[in-house]
C-alpha positions as CSV (number, residue, x, y, z in Angstrom):
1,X,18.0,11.0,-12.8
2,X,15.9,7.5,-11.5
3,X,17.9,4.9,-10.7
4,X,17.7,2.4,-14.0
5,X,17.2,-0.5,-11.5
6,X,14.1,1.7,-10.9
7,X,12.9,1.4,-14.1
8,X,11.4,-1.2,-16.0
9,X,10.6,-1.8,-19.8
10,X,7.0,-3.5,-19.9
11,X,7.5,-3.7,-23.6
12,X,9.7,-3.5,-26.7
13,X,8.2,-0.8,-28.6
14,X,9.9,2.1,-29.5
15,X,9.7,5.7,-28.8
16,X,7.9,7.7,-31.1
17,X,9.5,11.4,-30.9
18,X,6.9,12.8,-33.7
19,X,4.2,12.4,-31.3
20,X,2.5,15.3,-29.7
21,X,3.1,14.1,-25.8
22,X,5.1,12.4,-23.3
23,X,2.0,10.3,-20.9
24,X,2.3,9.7,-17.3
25,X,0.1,6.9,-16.0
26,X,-0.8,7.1,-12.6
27,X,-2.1,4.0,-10.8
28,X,0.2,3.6,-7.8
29,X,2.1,6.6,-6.7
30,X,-0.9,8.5,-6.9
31,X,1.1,11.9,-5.8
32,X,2.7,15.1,-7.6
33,X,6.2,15.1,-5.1
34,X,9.0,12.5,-4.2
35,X,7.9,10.3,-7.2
36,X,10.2,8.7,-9.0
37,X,7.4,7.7,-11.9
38,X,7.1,11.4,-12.1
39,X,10.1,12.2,-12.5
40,X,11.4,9.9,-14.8
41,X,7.8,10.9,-17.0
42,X,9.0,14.8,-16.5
43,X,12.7,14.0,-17.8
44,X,11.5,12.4,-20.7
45,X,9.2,15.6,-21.7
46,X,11.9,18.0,-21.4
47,X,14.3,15.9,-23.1
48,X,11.8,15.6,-25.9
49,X,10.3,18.9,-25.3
50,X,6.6,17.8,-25.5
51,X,4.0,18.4,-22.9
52,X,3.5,16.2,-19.6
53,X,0.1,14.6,-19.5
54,X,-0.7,12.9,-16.0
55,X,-3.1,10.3,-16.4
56,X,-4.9,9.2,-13.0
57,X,-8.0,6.9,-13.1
58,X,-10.0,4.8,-10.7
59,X,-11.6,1.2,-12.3
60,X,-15.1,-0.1,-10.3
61,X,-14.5,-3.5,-11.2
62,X,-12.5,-5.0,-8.3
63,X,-14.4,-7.4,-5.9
64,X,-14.0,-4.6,-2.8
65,X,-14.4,-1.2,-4.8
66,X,-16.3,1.1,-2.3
67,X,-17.6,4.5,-1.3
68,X,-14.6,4.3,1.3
69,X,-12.2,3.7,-1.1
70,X,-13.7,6.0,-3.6
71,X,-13.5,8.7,-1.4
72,X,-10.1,8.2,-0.1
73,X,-8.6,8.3,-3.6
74,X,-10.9,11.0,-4.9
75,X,-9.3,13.5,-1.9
76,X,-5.9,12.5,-3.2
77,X,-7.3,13.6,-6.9
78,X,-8.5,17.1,-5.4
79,X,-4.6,18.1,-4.4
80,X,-3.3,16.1,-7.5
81,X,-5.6,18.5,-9.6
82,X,-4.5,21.7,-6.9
83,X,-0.8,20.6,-7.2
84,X,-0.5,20.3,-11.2
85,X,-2.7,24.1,-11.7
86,X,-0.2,26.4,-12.1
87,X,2.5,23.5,-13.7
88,X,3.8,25.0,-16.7
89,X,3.6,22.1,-19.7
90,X,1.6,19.6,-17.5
91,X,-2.2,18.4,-18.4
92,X,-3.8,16.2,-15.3
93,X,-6.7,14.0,-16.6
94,X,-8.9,12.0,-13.5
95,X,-11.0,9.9,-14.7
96,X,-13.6,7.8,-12.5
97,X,-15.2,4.8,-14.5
98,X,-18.8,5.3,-14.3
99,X,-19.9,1.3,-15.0
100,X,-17.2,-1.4,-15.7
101,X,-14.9,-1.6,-18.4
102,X,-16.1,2.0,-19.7
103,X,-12.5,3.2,-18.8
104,X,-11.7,0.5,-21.6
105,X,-9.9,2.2,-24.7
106,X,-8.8,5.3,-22.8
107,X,-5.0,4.5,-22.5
108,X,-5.2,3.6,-25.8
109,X,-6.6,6.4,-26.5
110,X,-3.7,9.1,-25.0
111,X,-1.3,6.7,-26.0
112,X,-2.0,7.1,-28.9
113,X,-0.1,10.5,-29.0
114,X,2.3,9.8,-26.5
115,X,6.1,9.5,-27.1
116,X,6.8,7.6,-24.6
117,X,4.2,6.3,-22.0
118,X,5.6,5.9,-18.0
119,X,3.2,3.9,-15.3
120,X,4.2,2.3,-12.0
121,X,5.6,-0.5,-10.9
122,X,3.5,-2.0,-8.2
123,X,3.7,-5.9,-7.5
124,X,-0.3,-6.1,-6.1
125,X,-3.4,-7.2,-6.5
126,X,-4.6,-6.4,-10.5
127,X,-2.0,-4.0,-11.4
128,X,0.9,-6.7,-12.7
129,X,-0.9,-8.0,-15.2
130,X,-3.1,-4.7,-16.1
131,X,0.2,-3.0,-16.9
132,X,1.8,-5.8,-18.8
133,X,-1.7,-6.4,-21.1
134,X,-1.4,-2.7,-21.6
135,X,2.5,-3.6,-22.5
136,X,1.5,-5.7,-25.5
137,X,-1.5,-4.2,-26.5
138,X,0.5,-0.1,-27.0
139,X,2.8,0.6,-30.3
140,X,4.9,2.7,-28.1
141,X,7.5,2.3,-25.4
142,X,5.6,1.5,-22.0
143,X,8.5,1.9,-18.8
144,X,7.1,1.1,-15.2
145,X,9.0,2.6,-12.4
146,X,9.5,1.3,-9.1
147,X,8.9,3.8,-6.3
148,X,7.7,1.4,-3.3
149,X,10.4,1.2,-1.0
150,X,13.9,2.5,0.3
151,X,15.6,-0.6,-1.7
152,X,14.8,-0.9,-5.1
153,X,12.4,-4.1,-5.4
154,X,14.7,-5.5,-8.3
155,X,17.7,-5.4,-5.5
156,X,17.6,-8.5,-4.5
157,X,16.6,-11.9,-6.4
158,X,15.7,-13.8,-3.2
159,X,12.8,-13.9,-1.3
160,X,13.1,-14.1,2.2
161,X,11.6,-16.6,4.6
162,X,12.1,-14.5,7.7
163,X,12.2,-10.5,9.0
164,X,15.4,-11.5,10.4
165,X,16.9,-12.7,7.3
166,X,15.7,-10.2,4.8
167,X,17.1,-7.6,7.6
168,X,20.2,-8.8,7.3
169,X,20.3,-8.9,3.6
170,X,18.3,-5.6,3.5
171,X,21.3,-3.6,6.1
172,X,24.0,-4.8,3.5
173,X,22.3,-3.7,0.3
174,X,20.6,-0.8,1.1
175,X,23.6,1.8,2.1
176,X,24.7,1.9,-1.5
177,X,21.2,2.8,-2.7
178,X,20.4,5.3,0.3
179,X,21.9,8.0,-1.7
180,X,18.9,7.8,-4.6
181,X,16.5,9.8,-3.8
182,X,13.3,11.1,-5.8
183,X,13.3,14.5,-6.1
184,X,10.8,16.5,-3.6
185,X,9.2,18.8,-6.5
186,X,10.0,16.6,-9.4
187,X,7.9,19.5,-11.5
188,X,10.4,22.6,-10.5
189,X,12.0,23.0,-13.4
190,X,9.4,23.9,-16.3
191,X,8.6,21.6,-18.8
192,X,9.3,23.5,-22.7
193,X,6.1,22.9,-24.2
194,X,2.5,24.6,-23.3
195,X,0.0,22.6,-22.1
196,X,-1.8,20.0,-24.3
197,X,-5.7,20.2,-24.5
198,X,-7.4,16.7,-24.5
199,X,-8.9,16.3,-27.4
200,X,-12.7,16.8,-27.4
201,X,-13.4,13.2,-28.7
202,X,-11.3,11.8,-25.8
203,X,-12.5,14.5,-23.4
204,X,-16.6,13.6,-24.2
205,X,-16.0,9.9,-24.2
206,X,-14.4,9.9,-20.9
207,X,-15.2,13.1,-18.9
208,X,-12.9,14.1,-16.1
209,X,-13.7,12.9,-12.8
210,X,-13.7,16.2,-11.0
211,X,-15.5,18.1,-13.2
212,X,-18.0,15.6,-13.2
213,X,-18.1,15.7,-9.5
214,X,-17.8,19.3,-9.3
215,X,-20.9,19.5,-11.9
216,X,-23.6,17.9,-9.1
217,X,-22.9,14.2,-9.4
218,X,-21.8,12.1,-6.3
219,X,-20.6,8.8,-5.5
220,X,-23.8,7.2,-5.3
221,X,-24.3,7.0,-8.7
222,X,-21.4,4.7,-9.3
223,X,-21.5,1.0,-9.3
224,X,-19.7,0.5,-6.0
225,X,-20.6,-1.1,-2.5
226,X,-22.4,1.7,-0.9
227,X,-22.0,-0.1,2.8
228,X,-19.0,0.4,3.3
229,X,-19.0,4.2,3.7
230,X,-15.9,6.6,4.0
231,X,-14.4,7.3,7.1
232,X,-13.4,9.9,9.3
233,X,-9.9,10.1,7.8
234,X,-9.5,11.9,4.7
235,X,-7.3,10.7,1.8
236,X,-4.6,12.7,-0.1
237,X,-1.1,14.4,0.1
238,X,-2.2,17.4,2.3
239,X,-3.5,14.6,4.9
240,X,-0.6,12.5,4.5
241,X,1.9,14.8,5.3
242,X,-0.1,16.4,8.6
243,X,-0.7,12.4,9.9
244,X,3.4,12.5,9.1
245,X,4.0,15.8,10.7
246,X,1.6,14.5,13.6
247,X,3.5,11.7,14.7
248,X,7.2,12.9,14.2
249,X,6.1,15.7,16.5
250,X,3.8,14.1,18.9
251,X,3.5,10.4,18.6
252,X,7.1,8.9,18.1
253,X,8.4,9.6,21.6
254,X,5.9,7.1,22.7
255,X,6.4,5.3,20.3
256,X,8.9,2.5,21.4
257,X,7.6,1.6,24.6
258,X,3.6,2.3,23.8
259,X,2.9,1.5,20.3
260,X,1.4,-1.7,21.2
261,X,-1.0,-0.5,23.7
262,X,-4.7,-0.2,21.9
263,X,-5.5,2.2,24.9
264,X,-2.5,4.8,23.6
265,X,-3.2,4.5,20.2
266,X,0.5,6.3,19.0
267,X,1.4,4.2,15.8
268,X,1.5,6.4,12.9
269,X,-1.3,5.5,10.7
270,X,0.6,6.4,7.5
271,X,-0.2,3.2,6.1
272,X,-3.5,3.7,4.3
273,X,-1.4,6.5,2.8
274,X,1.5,4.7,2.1
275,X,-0.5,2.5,0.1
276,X,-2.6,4.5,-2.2
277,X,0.7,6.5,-3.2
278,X,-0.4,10.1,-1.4
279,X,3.1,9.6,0.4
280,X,6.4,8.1,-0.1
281,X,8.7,6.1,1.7
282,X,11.4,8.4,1.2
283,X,9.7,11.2,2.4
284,X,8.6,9.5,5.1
285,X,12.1,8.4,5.9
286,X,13.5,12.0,5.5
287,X,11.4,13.8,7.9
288,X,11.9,11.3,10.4
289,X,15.5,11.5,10.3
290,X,15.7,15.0,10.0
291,X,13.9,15.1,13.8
292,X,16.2,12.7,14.7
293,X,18.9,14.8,13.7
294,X,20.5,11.7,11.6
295,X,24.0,12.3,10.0
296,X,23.7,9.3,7.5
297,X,26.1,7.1,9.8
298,X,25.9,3.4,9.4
299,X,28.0,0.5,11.0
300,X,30.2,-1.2,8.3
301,X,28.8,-4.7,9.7
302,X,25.0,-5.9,8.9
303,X,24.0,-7.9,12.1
304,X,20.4,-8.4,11.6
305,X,19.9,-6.5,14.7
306,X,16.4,-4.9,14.8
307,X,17.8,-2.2,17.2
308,X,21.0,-0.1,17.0
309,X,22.1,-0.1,13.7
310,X,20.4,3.2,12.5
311,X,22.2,5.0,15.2
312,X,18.6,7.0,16.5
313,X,16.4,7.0,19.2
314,X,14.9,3.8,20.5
315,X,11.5,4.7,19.5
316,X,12.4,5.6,15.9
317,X,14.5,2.5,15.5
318,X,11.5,0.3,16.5
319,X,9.5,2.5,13.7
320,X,12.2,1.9,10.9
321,X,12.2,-1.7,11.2
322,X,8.6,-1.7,10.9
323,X,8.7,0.7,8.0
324,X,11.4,-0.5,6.2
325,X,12.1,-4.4,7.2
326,X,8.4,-5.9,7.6
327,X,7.0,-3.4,5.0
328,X,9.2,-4.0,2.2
329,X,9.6,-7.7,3.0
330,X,6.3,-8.0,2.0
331,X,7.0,-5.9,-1.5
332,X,10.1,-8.5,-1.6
333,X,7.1,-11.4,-1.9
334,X,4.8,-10.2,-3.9
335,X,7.5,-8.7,-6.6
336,X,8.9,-12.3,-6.9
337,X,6.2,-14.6,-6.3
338,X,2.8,-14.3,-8.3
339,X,1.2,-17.0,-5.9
340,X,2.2,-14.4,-2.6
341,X,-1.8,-14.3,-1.9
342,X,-2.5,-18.5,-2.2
343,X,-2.6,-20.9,1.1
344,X,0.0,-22.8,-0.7
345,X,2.5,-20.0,-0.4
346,X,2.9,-20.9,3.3
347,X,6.4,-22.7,4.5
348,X,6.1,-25.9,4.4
349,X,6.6,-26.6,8.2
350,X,3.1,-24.2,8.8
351,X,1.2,-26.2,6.1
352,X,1.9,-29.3,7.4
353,X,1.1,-28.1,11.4
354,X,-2.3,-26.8,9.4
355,X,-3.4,-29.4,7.6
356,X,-2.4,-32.3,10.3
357,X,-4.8,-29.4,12.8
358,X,-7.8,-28.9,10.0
359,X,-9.8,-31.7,11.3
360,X,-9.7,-30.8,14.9
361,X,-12.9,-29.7,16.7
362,X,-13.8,-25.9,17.2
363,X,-15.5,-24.2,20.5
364,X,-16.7,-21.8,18.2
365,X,-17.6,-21.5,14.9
366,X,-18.5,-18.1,12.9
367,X,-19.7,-17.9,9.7
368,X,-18.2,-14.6,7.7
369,X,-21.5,-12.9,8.2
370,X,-21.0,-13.3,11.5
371,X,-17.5,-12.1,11.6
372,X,-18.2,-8.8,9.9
373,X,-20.8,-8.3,12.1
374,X,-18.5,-8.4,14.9
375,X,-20.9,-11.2,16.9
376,X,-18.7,-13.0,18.7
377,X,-18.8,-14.4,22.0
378,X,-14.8,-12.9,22.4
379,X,-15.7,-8.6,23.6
380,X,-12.0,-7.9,22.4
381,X,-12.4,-9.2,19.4
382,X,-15.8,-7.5,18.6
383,X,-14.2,-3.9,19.0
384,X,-11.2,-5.0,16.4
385,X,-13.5,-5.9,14.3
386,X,-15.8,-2.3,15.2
387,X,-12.9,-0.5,14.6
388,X,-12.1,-1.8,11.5
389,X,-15.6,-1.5,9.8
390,X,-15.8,2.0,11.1
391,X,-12.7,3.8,10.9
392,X,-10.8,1.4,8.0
393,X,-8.2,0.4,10.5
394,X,-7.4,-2.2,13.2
395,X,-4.8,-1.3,15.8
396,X,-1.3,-2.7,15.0
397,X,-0.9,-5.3,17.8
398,X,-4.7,-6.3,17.4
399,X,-4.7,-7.1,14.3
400,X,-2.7,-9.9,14.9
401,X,-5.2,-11.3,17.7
402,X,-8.0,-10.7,15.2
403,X,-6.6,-12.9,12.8
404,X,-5.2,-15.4,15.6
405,X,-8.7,-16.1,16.6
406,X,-10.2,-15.8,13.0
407,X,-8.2,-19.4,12.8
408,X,-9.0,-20.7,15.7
409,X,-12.9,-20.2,14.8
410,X,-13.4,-21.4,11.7
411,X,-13.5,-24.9,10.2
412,X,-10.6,-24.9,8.2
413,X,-7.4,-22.9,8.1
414,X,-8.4,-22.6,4.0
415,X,-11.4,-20.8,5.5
416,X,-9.7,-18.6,7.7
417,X,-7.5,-17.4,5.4
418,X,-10.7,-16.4,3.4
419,X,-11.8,-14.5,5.6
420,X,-9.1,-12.8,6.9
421,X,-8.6,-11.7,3.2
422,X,-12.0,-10.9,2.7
423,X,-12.5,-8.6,5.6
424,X,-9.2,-6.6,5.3
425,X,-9.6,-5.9,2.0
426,X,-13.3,-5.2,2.2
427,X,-12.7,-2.5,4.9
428,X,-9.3,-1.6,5.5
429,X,-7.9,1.7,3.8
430,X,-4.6,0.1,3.5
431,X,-5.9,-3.6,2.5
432,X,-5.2,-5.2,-0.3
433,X,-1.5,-4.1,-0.1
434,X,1.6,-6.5,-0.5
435,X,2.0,-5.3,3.3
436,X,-1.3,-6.3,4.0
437,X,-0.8,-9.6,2.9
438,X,2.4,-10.2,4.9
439,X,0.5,-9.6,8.3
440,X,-2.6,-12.0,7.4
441,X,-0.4,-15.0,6.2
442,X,1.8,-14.2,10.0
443,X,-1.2,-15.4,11.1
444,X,-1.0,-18.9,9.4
445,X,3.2,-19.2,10.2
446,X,4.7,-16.9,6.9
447,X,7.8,-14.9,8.2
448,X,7.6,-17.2,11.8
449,X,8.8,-20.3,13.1
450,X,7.1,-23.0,15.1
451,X,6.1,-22.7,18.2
452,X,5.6,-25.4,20.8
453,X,3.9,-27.0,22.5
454,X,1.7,-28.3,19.7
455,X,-1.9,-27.3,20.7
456,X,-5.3,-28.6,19.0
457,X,-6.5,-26.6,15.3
458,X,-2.8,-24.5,15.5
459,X,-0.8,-27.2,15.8
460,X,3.0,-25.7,16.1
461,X,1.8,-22.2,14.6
462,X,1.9,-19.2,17.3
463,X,-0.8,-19.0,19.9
464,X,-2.6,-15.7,21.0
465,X,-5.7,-15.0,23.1
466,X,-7.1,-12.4,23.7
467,X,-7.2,-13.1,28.0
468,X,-3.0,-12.6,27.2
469,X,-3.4,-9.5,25.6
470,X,-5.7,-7.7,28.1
471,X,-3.0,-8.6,30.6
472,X,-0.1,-7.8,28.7
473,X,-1.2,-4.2,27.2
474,X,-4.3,-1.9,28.6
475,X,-7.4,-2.2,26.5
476,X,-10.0,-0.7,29.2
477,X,-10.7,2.4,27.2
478,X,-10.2,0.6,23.7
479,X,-13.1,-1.7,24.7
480,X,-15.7,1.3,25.7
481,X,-14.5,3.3,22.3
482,X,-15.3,0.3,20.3
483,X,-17.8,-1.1,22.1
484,X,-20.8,-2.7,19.8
């Protein structure tokens, strides 16, 4: 059973038990195991005993909709489809919008003979108000489930100003909900109705994706930015969970004293996964622990601490605090404040440091172009920036240099913000996520605290360069691999 803090009513309507089909809407937790969406969808089918029907679509109407992204989601269809075969009672439907707004009516459409219709609950970007405009506009009951995190996102009605605080607040809450897990095959048990054919009007109107795909047709005929090409990494659950098996074999030993050396490279990279749903936290979690050989010990006493209070490794405890306490503080923002992407959203002590700074004079100034391009005068920078338009991805501790010196090169810190957004989310697998946004508005002094001495365009927010960073941490063979 899903947690009912877990679950959400989007709307009042009722349930309609004469209808032919219970309706899964998948546009988060894009993945057929440890889903709580899923699960409560597949409860509601056998306790009504009508068919499951996973919906899974992809909209081209977004500012940054690419080939990259594309791709990446269209692997994670593949084992979706692979996954859901053989499922007794289950009917998966992809569906890829060929122009925009053509996927317009199809909800509608399949609600129309749903029972009951489930989505997720995800606090970014579109999705919020997609959902709740599909809320008022279905006659039947519409329940989005939350499946982002180890705490529940409805936990707590604060939002935290610091990692520190929201740790604190995060190690008393979360023991008591450590014990609600999603099921790992929330589809074991057989659902007691056959499968339900999509009608043929629904089925014409809006052909599946993979069969489409399958039939000859490719990505280039979809009204998407081209440029930004797929990468080497593919997207799905099968990937996920070998990137996850990777570094709890390999990678997590190293983990604590190297993960911010670029030349090293041994963070986990489960976060483009993570965000496009192919893996969950709690699987995530699991695994990890289960290498640690974790007996589910916790001190009585919530200190804040980053390290010691899981009871593991070194290394794995420097992983869980970035898994758990910066990740979901970033869900904790963008769940309780719609503004969570806006300049203004900053503390106030940073947007006063800012705005006193804006007018200050700039060494160098880069236009966006010019950014993306990665031609700067700064070599360090250059290869974040390579890395990120070639392989979706900056590595952890450069990204926050890249964005350091993003503000420190353009003319305003309004600017800088802009582009920071616009980059990530252009080319980063993972961008666009509430997570995302945490680490750009770092940059600008969210989650921080002054820093002194007051220096010219920062003001009191933190300082980085990248002479600093080449001394602290070896970037030798980063340089050469992402050389322009």
């Amino acid at each position: 059973m899903v947690p009912s803090l877990r679950v959400r009513p989007v709307n009042d309507a009722p349930l309609h038990p004469g209808r032919e089909i219970v309706l899964y809407w998948m546009i988060a937790a894009r993945r057929t195991h440890s889903n709580f969406a899923l699960e409560h969808a597949a409860c509601h089918a056998r306790s009504l005993r009508k068919p499951l029907v996973v919906l899974e679509g992809l909209r081209v109407d977004h500012p940054w909709a690419s080939a990259r992204f594309h791709q990446f989601v269209i692997d994670g269809m593949r084992d979706s489809r692979a996954a859901l075969a053989e499922r007794l009672g289950v009917t998966y439907f992809p569906y890829l919008e060929p122009a925009p707004g053509a996927g317009r009516g199809l909800l509608a459409a399949l609600a129309a003979h749903a029972a009951v219709v489930v989505t997720d609950d995800f606090p970014g970007l579109f999705l919020p108000a997609m959902v709740a405009a599909a809320g008022r506009q279905l006659d039947v009951r519409l329940e989005a489930v939350d499946g982002n995190g180890l705490l529940p996102m409805r936990a707590m009605a604060e939002v935290f100003p610091t990692a520190h605080a929201f740790r604190r607040a995060l190690q008393k809450a979360l023991p008591s909900h450590l014990g609600d897990r999603p099921v790992a095959n929330p589809l074991a048990a057989p659902i007691p109705a056959a499968a339900w054919p999509v009608p043929r009007r629904i089925a014409e109107r809006w052909p599946d994706a993979l069969a489409w795909l399958d039939s000859g047709h490719g990505l280039d005929e979809l009204p998407i930015d081209h440029s930004v090409i797929p990468t080497a990494a593919r997207g799905g659950s099968k990937a996920a969970r070998r990137r996850l098996s990777a570094f709890v074999a390999h990678d997590l030993t190293a983990y604590g004293e190297d993960r911010n050396v670029p030349d090293r490279d041994v963070t986990s990279r489960l976060s483009p996964y993570l965000h496009w749903g192919h893996i969950g936290p709690h699987e995530v979690f699991d695994r990890l622990m289960a290498r640690e050989g974790w007996l589910g010990h916790l001190p009585a006493k919530a200190t804040g601490s980053r390290e010691g209070w899981w009871g593991v490794s070194a290394a794995a405890e420097g992983f869980l605090d970035e898994f758990i306490t910066w990740r979901e503080l970033g869900y904790n923002m963008a769940s309780k404040r719609a503004d969570y992407a806006d300049y203004e959203s900053l503390p106030a002590w940073a947007l006063k440091t800012l705005e006193r700074h804006a007018p200050d004079p700039r060494e160098h100034v880069y236009t966006l172009e010019a950014f993306e391009r990665a031609a700067t005068h700064d070599p360090l920078w250059n290869a974040a920036q390579v890395q990120l338009v070639r392989e979706g991805r900056i590595h952890n501790y450069l990204r926050m240099l890249w964005g350091k010196k993003i503000l420190q090169w353009t003319a305003t810190p309004r600017e800088a913000l802009a582009v920071m957004i616009e980059l990530n989310n252009k080319y980063a697998i993972d961008g666009r996520n509430p997570n995302s946004y945490s680490g750009i508005f770092w940059v600008l002094g969210r989650y921080d605290r002054p820093w002194g001495p007051e220096r010219p365009v920062f003001g009191v927010v933190r300082y980085m360069t990248s002479e600093n960073t080449a001394r602290k941490v070896s970037v030798k063979e980063y340089l050469k691999r992402y050389r322009r």
